[in-house]
C-alpha positions in Angstrom: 7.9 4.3 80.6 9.7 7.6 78.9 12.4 5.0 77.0 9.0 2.4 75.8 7.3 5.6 74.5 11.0 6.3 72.4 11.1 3.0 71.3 7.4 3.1 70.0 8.1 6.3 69.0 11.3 5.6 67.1 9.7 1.8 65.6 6.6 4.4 63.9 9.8 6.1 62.1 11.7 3.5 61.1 8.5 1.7 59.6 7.5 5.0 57.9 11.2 5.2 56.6 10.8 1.5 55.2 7.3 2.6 53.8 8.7 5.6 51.8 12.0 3.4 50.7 9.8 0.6 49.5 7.8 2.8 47.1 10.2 4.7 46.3 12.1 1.6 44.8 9.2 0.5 43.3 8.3 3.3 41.6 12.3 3.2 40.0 12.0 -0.5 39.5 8.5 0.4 37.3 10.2 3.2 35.3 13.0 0.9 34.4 11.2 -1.9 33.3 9.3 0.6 31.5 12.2 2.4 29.6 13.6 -1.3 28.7 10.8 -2.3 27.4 10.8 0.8 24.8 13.8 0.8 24.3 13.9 -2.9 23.5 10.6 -2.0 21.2 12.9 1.0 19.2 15.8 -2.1 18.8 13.4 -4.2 17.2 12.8 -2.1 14.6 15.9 -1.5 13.8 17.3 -4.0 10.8 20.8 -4.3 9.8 21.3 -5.4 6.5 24.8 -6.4 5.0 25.5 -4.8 2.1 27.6 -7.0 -0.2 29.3 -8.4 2.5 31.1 -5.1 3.6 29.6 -3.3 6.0 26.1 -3.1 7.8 23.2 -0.7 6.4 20.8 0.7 9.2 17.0 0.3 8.0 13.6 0.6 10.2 10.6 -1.8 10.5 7.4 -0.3 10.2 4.1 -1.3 10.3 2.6 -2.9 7.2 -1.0 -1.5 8.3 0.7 1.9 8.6 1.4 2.0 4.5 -1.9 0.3 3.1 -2.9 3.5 1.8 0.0 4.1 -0.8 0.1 0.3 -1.7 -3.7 0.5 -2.1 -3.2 3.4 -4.5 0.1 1.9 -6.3 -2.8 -1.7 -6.8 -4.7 0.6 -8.8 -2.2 1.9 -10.8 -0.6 -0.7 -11.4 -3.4 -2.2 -13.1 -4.6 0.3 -15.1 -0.9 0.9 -16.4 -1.0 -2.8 -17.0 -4.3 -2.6 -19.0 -4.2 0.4 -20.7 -0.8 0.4 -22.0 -0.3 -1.5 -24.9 2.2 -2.1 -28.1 0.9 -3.5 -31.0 3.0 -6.6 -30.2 0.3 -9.7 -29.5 3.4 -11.4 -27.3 3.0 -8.3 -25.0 -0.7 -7.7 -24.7 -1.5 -10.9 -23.3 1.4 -10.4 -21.2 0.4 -7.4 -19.4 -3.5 -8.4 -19.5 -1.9 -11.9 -17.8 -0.5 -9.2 -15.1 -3.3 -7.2 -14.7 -6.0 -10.1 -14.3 -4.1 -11.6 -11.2 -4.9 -8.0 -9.7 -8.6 -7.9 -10.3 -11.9 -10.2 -10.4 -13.7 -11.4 -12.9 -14.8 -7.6 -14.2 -11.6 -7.0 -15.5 -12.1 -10.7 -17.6 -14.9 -9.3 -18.8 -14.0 -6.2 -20.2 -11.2 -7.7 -21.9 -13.4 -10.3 -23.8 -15.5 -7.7 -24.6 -12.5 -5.7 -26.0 -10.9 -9.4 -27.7 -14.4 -9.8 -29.1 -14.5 -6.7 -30.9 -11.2 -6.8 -32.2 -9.7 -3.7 -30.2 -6.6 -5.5 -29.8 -6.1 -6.9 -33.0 -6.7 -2.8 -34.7 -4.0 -2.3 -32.7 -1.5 -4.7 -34.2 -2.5 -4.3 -37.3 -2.7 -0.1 -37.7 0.4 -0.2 -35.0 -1.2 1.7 -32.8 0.7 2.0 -29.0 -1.2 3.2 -26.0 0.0 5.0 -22.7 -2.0 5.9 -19.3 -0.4 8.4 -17.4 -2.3 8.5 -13.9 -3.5 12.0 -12.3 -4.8 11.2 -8.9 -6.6 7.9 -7.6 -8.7 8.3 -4.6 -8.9 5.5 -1.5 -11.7 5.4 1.0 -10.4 3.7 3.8 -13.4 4.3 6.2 -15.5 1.5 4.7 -14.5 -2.3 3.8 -14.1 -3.0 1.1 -12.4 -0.1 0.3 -13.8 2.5 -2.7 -11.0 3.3 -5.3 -11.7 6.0 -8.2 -8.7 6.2 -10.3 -8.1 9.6 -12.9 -6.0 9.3 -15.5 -5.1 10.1 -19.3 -4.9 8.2 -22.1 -2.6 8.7 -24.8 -3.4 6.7 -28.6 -0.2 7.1 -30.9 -1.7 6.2 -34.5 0.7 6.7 -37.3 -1.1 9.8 -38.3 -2.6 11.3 -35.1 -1.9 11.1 -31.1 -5.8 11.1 -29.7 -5.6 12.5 -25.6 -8.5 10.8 -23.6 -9.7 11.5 -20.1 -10.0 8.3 -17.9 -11.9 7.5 -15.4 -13.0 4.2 -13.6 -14.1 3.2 -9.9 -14.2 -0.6 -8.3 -13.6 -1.9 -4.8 -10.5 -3.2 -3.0 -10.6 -6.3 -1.0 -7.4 -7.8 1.2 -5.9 -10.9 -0.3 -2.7 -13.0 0.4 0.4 -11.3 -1.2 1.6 -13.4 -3.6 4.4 -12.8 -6.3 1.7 -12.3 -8.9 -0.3 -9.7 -6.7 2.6 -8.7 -4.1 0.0 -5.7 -2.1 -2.3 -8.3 -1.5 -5.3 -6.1 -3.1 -7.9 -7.6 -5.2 -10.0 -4.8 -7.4 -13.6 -5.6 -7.5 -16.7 -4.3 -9.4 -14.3 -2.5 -11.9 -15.8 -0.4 -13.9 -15.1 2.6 -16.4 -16.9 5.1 -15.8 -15.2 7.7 -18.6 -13.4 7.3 -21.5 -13.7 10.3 -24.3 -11.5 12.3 -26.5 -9.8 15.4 -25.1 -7.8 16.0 -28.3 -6.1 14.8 -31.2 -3.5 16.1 -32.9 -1.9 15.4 -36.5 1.4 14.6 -36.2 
C-alpha cells in the first residue's frame, strides 16, 4: 500500500515536472518566433544598392504613408514655382505651365486663360520682364480628405527699371492620384485659388 501511494505520489511529480517543461518550452518557442519575425521585419527594410558596381551602399525602406506630408508640401510648391516663375522666353512659359497643369485641375487651366487672355504673358516677353516665387511656409491639413493646402510665398517682378516684391497667397485641395512621371507625388491640387497677390515694394534699380 506504502510503495502504490509512492508511485502515485511520484507519477503527480513527474506529470507536474512535464507540465512546467511543456510551458516553459512554449513560452521560448513563442519568444523566438517572435524575435525572428522582427528581426526578419528590420532585414526587410534594409536595401543594398550597388554603387557603380564596386561595393554595396546600405539604405532603409520606409513607409510611403509615413512621408505624405513633406511630398504633400513639396506638390504645392512645386507648382507654384512652376507657375509663377517665368522668363520672357514663350518656349519656356508654356513649358513650365505644361508642368504645372499635370499637377492641378482644371482651376489652374483657368487661371491661365485668363492670364493668356489678357496678355500677361505676352507683357512679359515683350518688356522682358522675369518672375521668381520664393515660398515661405505652406500649410497641410491632413485630418480631413481631401486634404487643405494654403501656400505663402513672395513674388519677385524684375522689370528693366524696377524689382516689384509681392506677398502670395493661395489655398486649394489635395486629392491622391496615381504617380506618374508627370506628377511623381501622386497629388492633384483642387479648387486653386489665389487668395492674395499685392505689392510689398518696388525698388528702382
Amino acid at each position: 500500500m506504502k510503495s502504490l501511494v509512492n508511485l502515485e505520489k511520484a507519477f503527480r511529480q513527474t506529470r507536474l515536472l512535464a507540465l512546467v517543461g511543456i510551458i516553459l518550452a512554449a513560452v521560448v518557442s513563442g519568444f523566438t518566433v517572435m524575435h525572428s519575425y522582427k528581426f526578419a521585419e528590420q532585414q526587410r527594410q534594409k536595401i543594398y544598392v550597388l554603387d557603380n558596381g564596386n561595393s554595396l551602399l546600405l539604405a532603409l525602406s520606409q513607409d510611403m504613408n509615413e512621408n505624405r506630408p513633406v511630398e504633400a508640401k513639396d506638390h504645392v510648391k512645386n507648382f507654384h514655382k512652376l507657375f509663377f516663375s517665368l522668363d520672357p522666353d514663350p518656349k519656356a512659359i508654356d513649358k513650365n505651365m505644361q508642368e504645372a497643369l499635370f499637377l492641378c485641375d482644371e482651376s489652374a487651366k483657368k487661371e491661365y486663360d485668363n492670364l493668356k487672355e489678357r496678355g500677361y504673358f505676352a507683357q512679359l516677353v515683350a518688356g522682358n520682364i522675369s518672375q521668381a516665387v520664393q515660398v515661405d511656409s505652406v500649410a497641410v491639413d491632413f485630418s480631413a480628405y481631401p486634404y487643405y493646402a494654403k501656400y505663402y510665398g513672395k513674388e519677385r517682378i524684375i522689370r528693366s527699371t524696377t524689382v516689384t516684391e509681392r506677398k502670395l497667397v493661395s489655398q486649394c485641395y489635395l486629392r491622391n492620384v496615381a504617380r506618374t512621371e508627370n506628377n511623381p507625388h501622386g497629388f492633384l491640387m483642387e479648387k486653386w485659388e489665389v487668395l492674395e497677390n499685392t505689392d510689398i515694394s518696388s525698388i528702382l534699380r
